[in-house]
C-alpha positions as CSV (number, residue, x, y, z in Angstrom):
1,X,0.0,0.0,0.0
2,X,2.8,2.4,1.3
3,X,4.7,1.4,-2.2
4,X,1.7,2.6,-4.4
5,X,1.4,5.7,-2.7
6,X,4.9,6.3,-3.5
7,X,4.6,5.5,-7.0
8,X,1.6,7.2,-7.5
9,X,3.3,10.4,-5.8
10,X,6.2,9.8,-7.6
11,X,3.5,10.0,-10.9
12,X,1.8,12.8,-10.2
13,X,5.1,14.7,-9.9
14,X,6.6,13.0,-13.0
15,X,3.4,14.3,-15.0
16,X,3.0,17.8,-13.6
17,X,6.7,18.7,-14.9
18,X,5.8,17.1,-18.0
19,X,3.1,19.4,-18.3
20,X,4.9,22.3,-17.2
21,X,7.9,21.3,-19.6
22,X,5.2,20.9,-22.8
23,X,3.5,24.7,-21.9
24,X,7.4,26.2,-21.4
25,X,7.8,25.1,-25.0
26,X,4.4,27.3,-25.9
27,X,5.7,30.6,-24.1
28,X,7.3,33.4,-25.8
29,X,7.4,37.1,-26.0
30,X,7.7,40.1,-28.6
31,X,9.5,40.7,-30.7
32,X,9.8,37.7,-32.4
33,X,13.0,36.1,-31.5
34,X,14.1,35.8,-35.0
35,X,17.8,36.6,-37.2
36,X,17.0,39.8,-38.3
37,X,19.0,41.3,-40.8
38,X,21.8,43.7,-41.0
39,X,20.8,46.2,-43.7
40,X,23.1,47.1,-46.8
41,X,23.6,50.7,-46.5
42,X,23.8,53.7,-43.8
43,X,24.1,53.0,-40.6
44,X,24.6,49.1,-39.2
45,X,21.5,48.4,-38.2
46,X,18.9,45.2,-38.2
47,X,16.0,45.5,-39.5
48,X,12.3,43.4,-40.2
49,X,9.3,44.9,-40.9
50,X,5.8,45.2,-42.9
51,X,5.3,41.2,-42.4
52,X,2.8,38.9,-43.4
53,X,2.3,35.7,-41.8
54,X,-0.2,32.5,-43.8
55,X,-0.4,29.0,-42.4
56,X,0.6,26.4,-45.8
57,X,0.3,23.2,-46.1
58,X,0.0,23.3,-41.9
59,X,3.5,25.3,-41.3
60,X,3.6,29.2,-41.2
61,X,5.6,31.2,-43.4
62,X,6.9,34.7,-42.3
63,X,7.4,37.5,-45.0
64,X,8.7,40.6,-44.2
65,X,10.6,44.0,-46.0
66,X,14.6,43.8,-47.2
67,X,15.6,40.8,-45.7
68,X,17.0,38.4,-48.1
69,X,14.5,36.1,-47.5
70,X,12.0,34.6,-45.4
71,X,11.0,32.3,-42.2
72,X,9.2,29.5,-41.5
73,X,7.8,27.8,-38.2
74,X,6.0,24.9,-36.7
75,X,4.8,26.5,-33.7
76,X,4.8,30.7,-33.9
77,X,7.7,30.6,-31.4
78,X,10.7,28.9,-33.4
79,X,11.7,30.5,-36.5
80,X,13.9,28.7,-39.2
81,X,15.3,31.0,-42.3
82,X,15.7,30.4,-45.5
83,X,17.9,32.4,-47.3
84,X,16.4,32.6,-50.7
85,X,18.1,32.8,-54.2
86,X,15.0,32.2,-56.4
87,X,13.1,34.5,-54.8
88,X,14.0,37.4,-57.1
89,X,12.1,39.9,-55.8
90,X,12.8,39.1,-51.6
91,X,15.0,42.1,-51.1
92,X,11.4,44.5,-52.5
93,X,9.6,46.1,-49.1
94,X,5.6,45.5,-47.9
95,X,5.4,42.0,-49.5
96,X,1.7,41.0,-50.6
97,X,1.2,37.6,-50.4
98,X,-1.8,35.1,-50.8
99,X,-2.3,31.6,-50.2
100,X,-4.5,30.2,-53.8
101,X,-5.3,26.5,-54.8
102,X,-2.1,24.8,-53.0
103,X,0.5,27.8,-53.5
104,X,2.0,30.8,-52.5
105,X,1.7,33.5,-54.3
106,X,4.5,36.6,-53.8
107,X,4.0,40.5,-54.9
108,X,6.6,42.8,-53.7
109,X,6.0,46.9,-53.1
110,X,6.7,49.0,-56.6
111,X,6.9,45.4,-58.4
112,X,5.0,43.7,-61.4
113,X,6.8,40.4,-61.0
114,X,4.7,37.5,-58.9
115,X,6.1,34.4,-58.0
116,X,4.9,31.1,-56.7
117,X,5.5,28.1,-54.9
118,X,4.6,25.1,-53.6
119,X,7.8,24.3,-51.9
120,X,9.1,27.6,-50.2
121,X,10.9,25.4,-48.2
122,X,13.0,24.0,-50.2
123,X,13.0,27.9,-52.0
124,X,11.5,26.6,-54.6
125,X,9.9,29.6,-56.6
126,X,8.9,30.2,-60.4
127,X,8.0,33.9,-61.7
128,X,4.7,33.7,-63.6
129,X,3.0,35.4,-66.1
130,X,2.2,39.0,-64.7
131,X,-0.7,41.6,-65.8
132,X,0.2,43.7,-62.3
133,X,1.3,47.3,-61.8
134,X,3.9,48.5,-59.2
135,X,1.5,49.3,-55.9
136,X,2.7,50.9,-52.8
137,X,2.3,48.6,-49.7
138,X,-0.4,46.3,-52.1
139,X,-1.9,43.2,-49.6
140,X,-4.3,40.2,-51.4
141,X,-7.2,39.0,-49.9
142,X,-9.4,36.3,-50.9
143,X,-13.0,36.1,-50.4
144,X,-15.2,33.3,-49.2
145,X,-16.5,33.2,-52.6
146,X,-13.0,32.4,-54.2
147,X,-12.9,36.1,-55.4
148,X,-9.1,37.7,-55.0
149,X,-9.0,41.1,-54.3
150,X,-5.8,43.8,-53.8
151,X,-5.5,46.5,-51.8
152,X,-3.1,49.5,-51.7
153,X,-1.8,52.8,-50.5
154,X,1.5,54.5,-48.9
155,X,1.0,58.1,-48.9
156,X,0.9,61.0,-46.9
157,X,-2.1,62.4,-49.0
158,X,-3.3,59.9,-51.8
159,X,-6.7,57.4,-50.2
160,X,-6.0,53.8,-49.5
161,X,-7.7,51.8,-52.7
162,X,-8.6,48.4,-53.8
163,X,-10.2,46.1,-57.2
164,X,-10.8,42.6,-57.7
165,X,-8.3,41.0,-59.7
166,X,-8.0,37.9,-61.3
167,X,-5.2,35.1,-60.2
168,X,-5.6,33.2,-63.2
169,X,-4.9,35.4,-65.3
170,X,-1.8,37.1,-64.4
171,X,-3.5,38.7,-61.4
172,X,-4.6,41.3,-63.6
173,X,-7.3,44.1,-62.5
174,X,-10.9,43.3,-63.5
175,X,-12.7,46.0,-61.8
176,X,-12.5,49.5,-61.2
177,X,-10.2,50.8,-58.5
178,X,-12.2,52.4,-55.8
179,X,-11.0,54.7,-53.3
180,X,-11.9,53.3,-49.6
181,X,-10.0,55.1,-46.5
182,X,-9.3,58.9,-47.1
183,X,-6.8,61.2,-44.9
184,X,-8.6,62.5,-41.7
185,X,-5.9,63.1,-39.3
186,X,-8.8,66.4,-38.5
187,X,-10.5,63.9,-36.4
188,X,-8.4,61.0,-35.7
189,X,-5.8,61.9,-33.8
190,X,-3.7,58.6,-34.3
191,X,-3.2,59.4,-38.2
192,X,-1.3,62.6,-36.6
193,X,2.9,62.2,-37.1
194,X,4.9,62.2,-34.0
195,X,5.8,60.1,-30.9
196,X,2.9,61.7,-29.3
197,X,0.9,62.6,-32.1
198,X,2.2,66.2,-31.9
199,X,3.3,67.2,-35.4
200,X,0.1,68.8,-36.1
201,X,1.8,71.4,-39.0
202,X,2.8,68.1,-40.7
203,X,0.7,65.0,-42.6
204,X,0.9,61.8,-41.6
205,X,1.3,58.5,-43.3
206,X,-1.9,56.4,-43.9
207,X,-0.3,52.6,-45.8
208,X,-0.1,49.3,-45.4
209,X,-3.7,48.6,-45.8
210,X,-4.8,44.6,-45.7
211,X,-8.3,43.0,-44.9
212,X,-10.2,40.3,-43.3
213,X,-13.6,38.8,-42.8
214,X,-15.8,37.7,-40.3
215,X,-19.7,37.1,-40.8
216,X,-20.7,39.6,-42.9
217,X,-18.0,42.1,-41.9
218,X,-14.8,43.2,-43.6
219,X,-12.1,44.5,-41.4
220,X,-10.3,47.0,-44.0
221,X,-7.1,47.8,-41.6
222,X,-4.4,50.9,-42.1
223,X,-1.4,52.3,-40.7
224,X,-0.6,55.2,-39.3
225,X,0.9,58.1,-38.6
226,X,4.7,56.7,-39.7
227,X,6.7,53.7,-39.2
228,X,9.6,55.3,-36.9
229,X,6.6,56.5,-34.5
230,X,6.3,54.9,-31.1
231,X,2.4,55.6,-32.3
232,X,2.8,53.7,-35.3
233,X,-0.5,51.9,-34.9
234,X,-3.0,50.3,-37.4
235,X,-7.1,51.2,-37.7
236,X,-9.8,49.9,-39.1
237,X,-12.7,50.3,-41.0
238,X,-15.7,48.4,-41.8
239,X,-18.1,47.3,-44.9
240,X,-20.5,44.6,-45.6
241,X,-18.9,45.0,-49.0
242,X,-15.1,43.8,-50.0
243,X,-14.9,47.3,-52.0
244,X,-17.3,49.7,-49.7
245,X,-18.2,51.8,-49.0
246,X,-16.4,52.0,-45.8
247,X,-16.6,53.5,-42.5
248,X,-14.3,53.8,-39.4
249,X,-15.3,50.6,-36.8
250,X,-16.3,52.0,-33.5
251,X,-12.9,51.8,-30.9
252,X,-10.5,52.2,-33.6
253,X,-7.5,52.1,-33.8
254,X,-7.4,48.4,-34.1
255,X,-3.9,47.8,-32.4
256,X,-2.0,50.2,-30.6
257,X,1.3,49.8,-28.3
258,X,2.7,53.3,-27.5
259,X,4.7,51.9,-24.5
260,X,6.3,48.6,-22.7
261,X,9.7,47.8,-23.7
262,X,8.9,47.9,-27.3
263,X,6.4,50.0,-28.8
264,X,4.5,49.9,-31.9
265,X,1.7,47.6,-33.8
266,X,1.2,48.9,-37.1
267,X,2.2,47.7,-40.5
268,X,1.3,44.0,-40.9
269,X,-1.1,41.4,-41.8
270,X,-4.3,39.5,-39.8
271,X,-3.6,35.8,-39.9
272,X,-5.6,32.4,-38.4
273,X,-3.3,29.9,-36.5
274,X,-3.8,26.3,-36.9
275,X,-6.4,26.4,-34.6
276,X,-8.6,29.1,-36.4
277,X,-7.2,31.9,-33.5
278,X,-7.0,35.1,-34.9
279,X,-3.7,36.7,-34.9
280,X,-2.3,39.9,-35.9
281,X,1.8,40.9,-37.2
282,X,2.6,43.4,-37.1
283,X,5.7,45.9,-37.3
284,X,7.2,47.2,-33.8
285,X,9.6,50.2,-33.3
286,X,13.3,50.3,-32.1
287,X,14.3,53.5,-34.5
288,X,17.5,54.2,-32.6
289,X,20.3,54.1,-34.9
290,X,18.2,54.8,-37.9
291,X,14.8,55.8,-39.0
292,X,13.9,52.3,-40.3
293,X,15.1,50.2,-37.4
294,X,12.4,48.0,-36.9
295,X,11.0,44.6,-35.3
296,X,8.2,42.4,-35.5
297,X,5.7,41.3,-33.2
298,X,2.3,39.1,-33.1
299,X,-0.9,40.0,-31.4
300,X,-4.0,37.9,-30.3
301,X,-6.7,39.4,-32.0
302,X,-10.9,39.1,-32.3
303,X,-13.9,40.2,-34.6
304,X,-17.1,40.5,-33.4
305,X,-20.0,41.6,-35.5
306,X,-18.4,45.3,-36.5
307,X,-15.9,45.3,-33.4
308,X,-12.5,44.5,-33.9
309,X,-9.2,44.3,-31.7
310,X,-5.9,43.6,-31.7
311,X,-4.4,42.3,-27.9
312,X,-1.3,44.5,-27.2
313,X,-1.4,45.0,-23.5
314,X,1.9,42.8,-21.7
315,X,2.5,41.5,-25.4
316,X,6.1,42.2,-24.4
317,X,6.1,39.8,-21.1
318,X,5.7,36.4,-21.0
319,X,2.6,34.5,-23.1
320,X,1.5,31.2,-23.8
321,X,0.8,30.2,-27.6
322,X,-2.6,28.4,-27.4
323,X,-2.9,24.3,-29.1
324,X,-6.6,24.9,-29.1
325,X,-9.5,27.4,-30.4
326,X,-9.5,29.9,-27.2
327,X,-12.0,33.1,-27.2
328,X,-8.9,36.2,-27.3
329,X,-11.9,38.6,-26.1
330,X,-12.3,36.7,-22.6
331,X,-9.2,34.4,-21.9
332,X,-5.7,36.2,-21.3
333,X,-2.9,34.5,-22.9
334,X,-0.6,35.7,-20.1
335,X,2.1,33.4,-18.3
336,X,1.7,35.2,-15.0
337,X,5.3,36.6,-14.8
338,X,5.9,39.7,-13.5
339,X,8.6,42.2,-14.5
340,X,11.1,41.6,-12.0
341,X,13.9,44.1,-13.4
342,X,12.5,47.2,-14.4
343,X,14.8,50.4,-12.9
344,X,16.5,47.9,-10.5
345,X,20.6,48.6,-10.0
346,X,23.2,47.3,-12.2
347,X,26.8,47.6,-12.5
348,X,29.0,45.5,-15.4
349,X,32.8,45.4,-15.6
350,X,33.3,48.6,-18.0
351,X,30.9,51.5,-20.3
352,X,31.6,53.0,-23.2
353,X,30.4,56.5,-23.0
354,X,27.1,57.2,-22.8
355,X,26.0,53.8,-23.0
356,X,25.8,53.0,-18.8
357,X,24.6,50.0,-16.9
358,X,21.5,51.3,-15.9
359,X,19.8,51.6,-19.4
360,X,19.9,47.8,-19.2
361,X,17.3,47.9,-16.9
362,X,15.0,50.6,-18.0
363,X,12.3,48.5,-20.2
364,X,13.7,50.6,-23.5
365,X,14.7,49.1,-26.0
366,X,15.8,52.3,-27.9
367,X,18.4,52.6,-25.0
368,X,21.4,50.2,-24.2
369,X,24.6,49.2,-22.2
370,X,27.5,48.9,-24.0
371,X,31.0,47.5,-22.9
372,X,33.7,49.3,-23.6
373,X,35.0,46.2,-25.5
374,X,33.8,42.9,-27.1
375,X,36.4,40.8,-25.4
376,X,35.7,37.8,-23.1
377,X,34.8,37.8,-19.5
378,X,32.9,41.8,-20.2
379,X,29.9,41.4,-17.7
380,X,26.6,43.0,-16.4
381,X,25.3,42.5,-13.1
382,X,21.5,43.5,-11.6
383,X,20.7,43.9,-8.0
384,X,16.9,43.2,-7.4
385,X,16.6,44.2,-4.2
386,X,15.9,40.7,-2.3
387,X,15.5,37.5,-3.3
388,X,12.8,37.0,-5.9
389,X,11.5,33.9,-7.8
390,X,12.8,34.3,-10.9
391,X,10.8,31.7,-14.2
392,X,12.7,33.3,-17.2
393,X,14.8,35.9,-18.4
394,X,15.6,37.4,-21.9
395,X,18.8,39.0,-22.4
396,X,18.2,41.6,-25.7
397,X,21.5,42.3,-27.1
398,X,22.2,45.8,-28.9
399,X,24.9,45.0,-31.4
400,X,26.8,48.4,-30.3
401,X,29.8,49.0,-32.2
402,X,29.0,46.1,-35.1
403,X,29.9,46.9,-39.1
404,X,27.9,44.7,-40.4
405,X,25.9,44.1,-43.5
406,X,23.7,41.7,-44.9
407,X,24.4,38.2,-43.2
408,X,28.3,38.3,-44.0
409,X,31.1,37.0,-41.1
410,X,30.6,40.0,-38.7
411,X,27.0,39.1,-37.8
412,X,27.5,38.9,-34.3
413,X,26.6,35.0,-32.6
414,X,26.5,36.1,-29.0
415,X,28.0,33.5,-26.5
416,X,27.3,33.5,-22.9
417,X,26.5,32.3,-19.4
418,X,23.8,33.7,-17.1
419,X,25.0,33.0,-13.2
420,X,22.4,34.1,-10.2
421,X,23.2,34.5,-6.3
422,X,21.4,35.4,-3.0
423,X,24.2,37.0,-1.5
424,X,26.4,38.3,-4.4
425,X,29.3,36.2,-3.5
426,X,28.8,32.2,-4.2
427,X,27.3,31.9,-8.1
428,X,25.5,29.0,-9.5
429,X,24.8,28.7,-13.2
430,X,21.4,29.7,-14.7
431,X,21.9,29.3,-18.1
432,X,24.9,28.2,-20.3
433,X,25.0,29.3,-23.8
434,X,28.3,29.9,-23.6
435,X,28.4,27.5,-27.3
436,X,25.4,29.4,-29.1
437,X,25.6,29.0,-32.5
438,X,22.1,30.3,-33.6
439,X,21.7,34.3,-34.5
440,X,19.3,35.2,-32.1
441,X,18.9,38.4,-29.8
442,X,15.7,38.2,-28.3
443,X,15.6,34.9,-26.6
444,X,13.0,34.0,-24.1
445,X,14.7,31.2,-21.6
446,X,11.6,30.1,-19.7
447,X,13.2,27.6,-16.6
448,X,12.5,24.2,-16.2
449,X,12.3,25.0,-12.8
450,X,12.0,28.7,-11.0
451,X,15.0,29.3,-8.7
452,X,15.3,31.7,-6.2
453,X,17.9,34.9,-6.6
454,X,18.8,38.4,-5.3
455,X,22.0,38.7,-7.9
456,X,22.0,37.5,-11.5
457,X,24.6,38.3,-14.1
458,X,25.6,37.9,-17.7
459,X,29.0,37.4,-18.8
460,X,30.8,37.5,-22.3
461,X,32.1,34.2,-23.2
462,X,33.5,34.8,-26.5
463,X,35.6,37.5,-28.2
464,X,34.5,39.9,-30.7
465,X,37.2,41.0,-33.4
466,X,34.5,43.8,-34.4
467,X,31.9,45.5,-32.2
468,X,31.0,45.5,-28.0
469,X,29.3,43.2,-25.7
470,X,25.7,44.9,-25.3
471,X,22.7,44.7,-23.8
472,X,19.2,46.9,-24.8
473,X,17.8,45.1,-21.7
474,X,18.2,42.4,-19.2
475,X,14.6,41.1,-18.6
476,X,14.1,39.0,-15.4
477,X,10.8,38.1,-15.2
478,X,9.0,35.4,-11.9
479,X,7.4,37.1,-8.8
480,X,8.6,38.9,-5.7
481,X,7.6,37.9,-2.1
482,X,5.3,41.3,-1.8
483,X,1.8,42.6,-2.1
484,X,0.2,43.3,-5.6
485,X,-0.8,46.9,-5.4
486,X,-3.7,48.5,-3.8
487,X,-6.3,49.6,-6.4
488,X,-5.3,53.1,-7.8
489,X,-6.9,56.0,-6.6
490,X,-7.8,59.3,-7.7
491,X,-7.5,58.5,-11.2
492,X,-8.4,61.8,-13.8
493,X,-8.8,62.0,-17.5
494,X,-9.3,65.9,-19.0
495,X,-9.9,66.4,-22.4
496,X,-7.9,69.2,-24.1
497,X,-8.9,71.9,-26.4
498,X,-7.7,69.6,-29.2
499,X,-10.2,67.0,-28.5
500,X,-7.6,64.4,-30.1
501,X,-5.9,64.8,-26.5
502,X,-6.0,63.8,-23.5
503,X,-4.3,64.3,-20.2
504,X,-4.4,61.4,-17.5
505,X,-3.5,61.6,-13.9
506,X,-3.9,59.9,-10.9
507,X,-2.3,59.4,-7.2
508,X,1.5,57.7,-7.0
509,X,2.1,54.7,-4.8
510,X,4.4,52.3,-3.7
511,X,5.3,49.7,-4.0
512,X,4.3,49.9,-7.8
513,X,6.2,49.5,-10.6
514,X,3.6,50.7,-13.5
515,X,0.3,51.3,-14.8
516,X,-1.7,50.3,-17.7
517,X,-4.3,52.8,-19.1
518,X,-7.1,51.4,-20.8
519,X,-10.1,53.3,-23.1
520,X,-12.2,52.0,-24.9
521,X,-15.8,53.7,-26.9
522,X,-18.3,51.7,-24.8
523,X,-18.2,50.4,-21.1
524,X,-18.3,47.0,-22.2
525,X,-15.3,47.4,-24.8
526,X,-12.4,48.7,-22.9
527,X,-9.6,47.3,-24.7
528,X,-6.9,49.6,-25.9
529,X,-4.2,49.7,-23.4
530,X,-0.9,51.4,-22.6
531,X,2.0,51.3,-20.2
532,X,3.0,54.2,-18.0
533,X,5.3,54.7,-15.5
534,X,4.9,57.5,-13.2
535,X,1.3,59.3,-12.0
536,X,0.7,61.7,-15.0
537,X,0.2,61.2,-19.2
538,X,-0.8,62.5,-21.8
539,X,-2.1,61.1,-25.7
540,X,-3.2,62.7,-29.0
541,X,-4.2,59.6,-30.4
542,X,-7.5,59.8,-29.6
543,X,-11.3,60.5,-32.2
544,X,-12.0,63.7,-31.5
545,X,-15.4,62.8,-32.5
546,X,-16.1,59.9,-29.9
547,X,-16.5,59.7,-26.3
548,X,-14.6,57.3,-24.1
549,X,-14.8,55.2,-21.4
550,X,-11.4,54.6,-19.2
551,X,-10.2,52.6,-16.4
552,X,-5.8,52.2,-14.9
553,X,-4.6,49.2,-12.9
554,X,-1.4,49.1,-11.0
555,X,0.9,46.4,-11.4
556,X,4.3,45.4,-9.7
557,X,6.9,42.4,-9.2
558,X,3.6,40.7,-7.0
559,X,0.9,41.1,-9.4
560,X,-2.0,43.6,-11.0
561,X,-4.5,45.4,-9.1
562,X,-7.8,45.2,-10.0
563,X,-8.7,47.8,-13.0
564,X,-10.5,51.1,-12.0
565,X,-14.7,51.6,-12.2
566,X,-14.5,52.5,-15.7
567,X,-15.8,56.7,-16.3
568,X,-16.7,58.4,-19.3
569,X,-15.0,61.2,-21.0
570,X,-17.2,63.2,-23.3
């Protein structure tokens, strides 16, 4: 009796870390931890952006501007990349692409050549016959009826515009182009230029359009104001008709991420998951060492009978990919990690100027440490306080100080171990990649098992001939032995003379680490979100025309508070 006990313990335990091992292997984070590339000209820089993501023949393909070719995954969290030579057109920027009768179909921005495959894979592409024209950020979509339609528009003053073409017959035009989304930047504040939406004497950008449907809704989606804008967002408008007329979807924009420790959801592409989720990627913001540095992301999104929303809040912690058909508008995909590391105190073993150990630790990703060298045995090291539970970390490297171009022998392959401590003195090893061969800077290491740490530090294990050791962010992420936050109080919303503003404000406490401000134009559809730190914001990104209805929680290394009673603001 005593021995089956034992074994069935001995069982349960076995399966539970089973379990916990198989939903590890479903958690990531943004941005995508992919190889971006190192462009070809100006400044050494990575870049990925305007993506499109389709599920063929049961794998997901990844499509994104200038970057020599493309990626492919099983499971939305492990990229592989293909490096294509018959692609002829990969290096073009805002791919279109479309899924039609067991192929892939591949239109690149300002070009009439289409290709197609049935084994990208492999890179196996053929350029067909083509009746296109060069379009500016042109997007397919194909209709439950089989009809294919494309839709276009990059301009700070032309109207986003679509036709129903004809796939087979050189994906020629077969209707009339019909204007759909004008410029109204007048009224919406989020099609204003600016990290703030402040450039008022200036136009914005409205691009990138691409569609969906659900019911007997299209979702005709846009992006604005510009793509180096931490408001680089994407809206939405609505028909009951693929080619209008349209109107702008009550709680627009659709996506929006102005803060976190990467900002940005605009430029990209809906797309279902295996499952029949609905997803959204879309194009994220670094934009520090040149206009077009950029990243790429993926958002849980829903439709719901004109509604529409893409899931941005805490996309940049911790998440768990779904392996089923889960309702994004009620079930959080959230890991429940907290941000352990946020402002805490670093030090590292040297600094090249203006590039100090504490904007490791300062959840921006436009901001970075930088060793004075790349040589072995350089090393950053973060003080959190007391001993936390820590569940994963990611370690964002900055590529300070790299020449690099394209994917030639200077693309730097970080090596490196991750050590933690209670006491500072006696380390124990966290994580050894200290024989990493894989190009990848955004790695989330979700533990096996949590451990417990005051100290944790990264070391340098391999010498660079070319560039520093560097770090945009060390990300420590678990939960701290302390109360979440009490519920906030005295929280304020004023509308400004420009109605497309709005100042927020509210009372500071401790211990908190942030807020999340969310609006929203009904009570029941409070969705749009952003991350604050401090007591006071403001935002221009706002319909001057609609009321809104707002609530702020608190959230810290122990948790969230619960979100405010929701008030309107006329």
């Amino acid at each position: 009796m005593i021995k089956s006990i034992i074994f069935l313990a001995i069982l349960a335990v076995s399966s539970h870390l089973s379990a916990q091992e198989v939903q590890n292997s479903r958690i990531t984070t943004n941005p995508l931890n992919l190889s971006y590339r190192f462009q070809i000209d100006g400044v050494s820089r990575r870049e990925a952006a305007d993506p499109v993501i389709v599920l063929f023949k049961d794998r997901y393909f990844l499509f994104a501007s200038h970057s020599s070719g493309y990626w492919y995954s099983s499971d939305l969290k492990n990229w592989n990349y293909v490096a294509s030579k018959n692609l002829k057109t990969v290096e073009a920027w805002a791919p279109a692409v479309l899924v039609y009768k067991d192929a892939i179909y591949y239109l690149g921005m300002g070009e009439k050549r289409i290709y197609k495959s049935t084994d990208p894979i492999q890179d196996q592409w053929e350029e067909i016959e083509s009746k296109s024209k060069d379009y500016g950020d042109p997007a397919f979509f194909q209709d439950n009826d089989g009809k294919v339609y494309l839709y276009y528009g990059c301009s700070d003053n032309a109207p986003i515009k679509g036709f129903e073409i004809d796939p087979e017959d050189g994906f020629k035009a077969i209707s009339p182009e019909v204007e759909l989304i004008p410029h109204n930047a007048d009224r919406f504040g989020w099609e204003v230029p600016g990290e703030k939406n402040e450039m008022t004497d200036k136009r914005g950008w409205n691009e990138a359009p691409c569609i969906t449907r659900h019911g007997d809704y299209y979702y005709l989606q846009y992006s604005a104001p510009g793509t180096e804008f931490t408001t680089y967002c994407t809206g939405v408008y609505i028909s009951k008709n693929p080619l209008g007329p349209y109107t702008c979807a009550e709680g627009a924009p659709f996506s929006i991420k102005p803060g976190g420790f990467i900002t940005g959801a605009g430029h990209g592409h809906p797309f279902k998951d295996r499952y029949g989720n609905d997803w959204y990627v879309g194009t994220m913001i670094v934009s520090a060492k040149d206009h077009f540095e950029r990243r790429i992301g993926i958002f849980p999104a829903f439709y719901n009978n004109g509604y529409s929303h893409g899931i941005t809040d805490y996309t940049d912690f911790p998440f768990i990919l779904p392996n089923k058909k889960v309702d994004f508008s009620k079930k959080s995909l959230s890991a429940n990690m907290n941000l352990l590391s946020y402002n805490k105190p670093t030090k590292a073993s040297s600094s090249y100027p203006s590039c100090e150990p504490n904007k490791a630790s300062d959840e921006n990703i436009k901001t970075s440490w930088s060793a004075a060298t790349g040589k072995k045995g350089e090393w950053l090291q973060m003080d959190l306080g007391q001993i936390m539970k820590i569940s994963a970390l990611q370690i964002c490297f900055a590529d300070e100080g790299f020449q690099s171009y394209r994917r030639d022998v200077n693309t730097p392959v970080y090596q490196y171990i991750v050590e933690y401590s209670t006491d500072g003195n006696q380390w124990k090893m966290l994580i050894d990649r200290s024989k990493n061969s894989k190009d990848q800077i955004y790695e989330l290491i979700t533990l096996k098992n949590s451990v417990r740490g005051r100290f944790v530090r990264v070391k340098n294990t391999k010498d660079f001939q070319i560039g520093r050791f560097s770090i945009a962010d060390m990300r420590l992420f678990g939960k701290a032995n302390c109360k979440k936050p009490e519920n906030v109080s005295n929280f304020q919303a004023k509308r400004q003379k420009d109605r497309r503003r709005i100042v927020f404000s509210w009372n500071s406490q401790q211990p908190t680490t942030g807020y999340v401000i969310r609006w929203g134009s009904t009570p029941k559809q409070i969705n749009n979100a952003v991350m604050v730190y401090g007591n006071q914001a403001e935002f221009g990104f706002f319909d001057c025309d609609s009321p809104y209805y707002v609530t702020i929680e608190a959230f810290n290394e122990g948790g969230k508070s619960k979100k405010s009673i929701p008030f309107k603001i006329d």
